[in-house]
N, C-alpha and C positions, 0 to 999 in steps of 0.2 A: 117574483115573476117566474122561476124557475119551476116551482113548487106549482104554480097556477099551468104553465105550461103542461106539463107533466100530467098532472090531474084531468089537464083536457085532453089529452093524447093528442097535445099537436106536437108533431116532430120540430126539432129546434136543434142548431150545433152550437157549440160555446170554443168560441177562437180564444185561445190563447189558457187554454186549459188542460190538463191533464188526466184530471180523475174520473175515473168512474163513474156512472150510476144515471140522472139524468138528463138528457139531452147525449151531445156527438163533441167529445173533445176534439178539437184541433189546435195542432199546436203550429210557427211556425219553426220550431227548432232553437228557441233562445239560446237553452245553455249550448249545443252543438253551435250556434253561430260562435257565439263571444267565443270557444274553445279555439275556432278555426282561427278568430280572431292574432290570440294571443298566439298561437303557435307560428301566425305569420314573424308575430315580430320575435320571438325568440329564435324563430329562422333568419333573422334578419341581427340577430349577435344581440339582441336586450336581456338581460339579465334580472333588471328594476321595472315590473311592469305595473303600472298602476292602477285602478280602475275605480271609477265613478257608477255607483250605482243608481238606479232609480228609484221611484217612492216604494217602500215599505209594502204600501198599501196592493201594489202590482204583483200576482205570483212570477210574472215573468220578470219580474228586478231580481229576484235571488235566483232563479234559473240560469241569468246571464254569470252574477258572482257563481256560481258553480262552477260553467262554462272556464271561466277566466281563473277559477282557483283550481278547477283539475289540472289544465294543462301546464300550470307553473308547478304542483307538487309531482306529474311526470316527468316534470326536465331538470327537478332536484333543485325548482329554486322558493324562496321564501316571501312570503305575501303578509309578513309583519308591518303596518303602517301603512301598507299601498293601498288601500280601500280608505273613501269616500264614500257617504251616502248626499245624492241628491233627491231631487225629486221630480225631472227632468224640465225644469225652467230653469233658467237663464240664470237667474240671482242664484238658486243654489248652485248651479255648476260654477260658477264665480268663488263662492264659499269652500266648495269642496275640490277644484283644482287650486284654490291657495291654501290647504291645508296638507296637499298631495309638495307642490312646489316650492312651501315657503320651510319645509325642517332641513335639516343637516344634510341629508343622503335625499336628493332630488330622485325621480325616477326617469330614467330616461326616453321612457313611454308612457300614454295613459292611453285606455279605451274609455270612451264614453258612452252611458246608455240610449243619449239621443245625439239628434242634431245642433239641439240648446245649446248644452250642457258642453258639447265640445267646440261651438262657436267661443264660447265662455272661459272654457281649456285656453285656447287660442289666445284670447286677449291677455287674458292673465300672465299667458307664457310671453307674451310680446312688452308686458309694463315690467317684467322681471328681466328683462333683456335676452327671453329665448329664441331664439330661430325656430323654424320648423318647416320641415324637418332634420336640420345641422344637431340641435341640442336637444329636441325633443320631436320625437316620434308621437302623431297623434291618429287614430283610429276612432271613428262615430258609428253610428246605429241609425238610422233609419233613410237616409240617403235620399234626404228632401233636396229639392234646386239650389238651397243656400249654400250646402256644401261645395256646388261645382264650381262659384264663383270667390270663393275666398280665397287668400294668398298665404299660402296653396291651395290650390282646392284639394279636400279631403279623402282620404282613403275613406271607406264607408262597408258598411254591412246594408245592404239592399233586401230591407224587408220586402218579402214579396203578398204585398195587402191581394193587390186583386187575384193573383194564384190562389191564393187561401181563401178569398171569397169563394171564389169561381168552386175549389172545391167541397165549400161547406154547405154551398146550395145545392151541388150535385150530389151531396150525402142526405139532404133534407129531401130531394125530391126521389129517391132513390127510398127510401124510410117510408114517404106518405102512397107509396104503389107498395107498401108492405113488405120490401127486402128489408134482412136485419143490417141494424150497424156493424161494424168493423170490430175486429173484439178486442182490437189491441190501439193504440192512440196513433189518429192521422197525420203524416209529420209532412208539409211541405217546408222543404230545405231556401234555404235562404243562399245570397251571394255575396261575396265580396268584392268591391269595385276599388280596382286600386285607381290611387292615384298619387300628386305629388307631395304625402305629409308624411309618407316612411321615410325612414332611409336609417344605416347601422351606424350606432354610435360610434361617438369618436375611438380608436386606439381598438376596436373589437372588427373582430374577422366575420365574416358568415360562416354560418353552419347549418 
């Protein structure tokens, strides 16, 4: 489809992309979101952060693991065992917060790539008898309605879908009146909505 576009010269952006060449990457800032992520909670005294990734098949699944592994190797801490791969459905975020939950050294946070995935988080830490956020700190991604009603409702990362629309149309209608693209990759920033599933582990100060 890319290839066919192209070939016709109809202008086209591609959300959630990076590279170069044809069409209009826009990104909305994966890895920068998860980083701001993880940084909240190691402002918040965690030391064990965990993270659930999404499918493979996503570039934006391993932008977010970046996100989440930079800012743990600048605070000098170690992401041995803390990585999960999901695929952002239910069942595997089930799979992959019990293999985050169930070894020896639990983590006392996990970020999750979606809303699944950390509904998912959530239960699992509730049949292991976690609290949260007392025993476990939990942070999501894409901050659908379900997060605002669950106990707690979730701190979240608030993709901003229609911001990103809004400006990939205005790079496509901007492109077909003949202005060139942007030469470097479109980044609309994302937000974090706090809410009540942080809080600093037991016996750790803030910093």
């Amino acid at each position: 489809i890319v290839d066919l576009l192209a070939e016709q010269k109809i202008p086209f952006a591609r959300i959630g992309s990076k590279q170069n060449g044809k069409g209009i990457p826009v990104s909305m800032d994966d890895e920068g979101s998860a980083y701001t992520a993880t940084r909240y909670l190691i402002e918040h005294g965690h030391s064990r952060i965990g993270f659930i990734a999404g499918s493979p098949e996503y570039e934006l699944s391993g932008w977010r693991v970046d996100g989440w592994r930079r800012a743990m190797t600048e605070a000098g801490l170690v992401c041995d065992n803390l990585l999960a791969e999901g695929d952002f459905s239910f069942a595997s975020g089930v799979v992959a917060a019990g293999k985050l939950l169930g070894g020896a050294e639990q983590p006392t946070a996990i970020i999750a790539s979606n809303d699944q995935m950390a509904l998912a988080t959530l239960e699992i830490g509730r049949l292991l008898g976690l609290a949260v956020p007392q025993d476990l700190s939990l942070i999501s991604f894409d901050n659908t309605p379900l997060v605002h009603f669950t106990q707690p409702p979730l701190t979240a990362v608030d993709q901003p879908i229609a911001a990103t629309t809004s400006k990939a149309v205005e790079l496509i209608i901007a492109a077909q009146k003949g202005e060139a693209p942007p030469a470097t990759l479109t980044v609309v920033p994302a937000a974090m909505v706090v809410r009540g599933s942080v809080a600093s582990p037991a016996g750790a100060a803030r910093g």
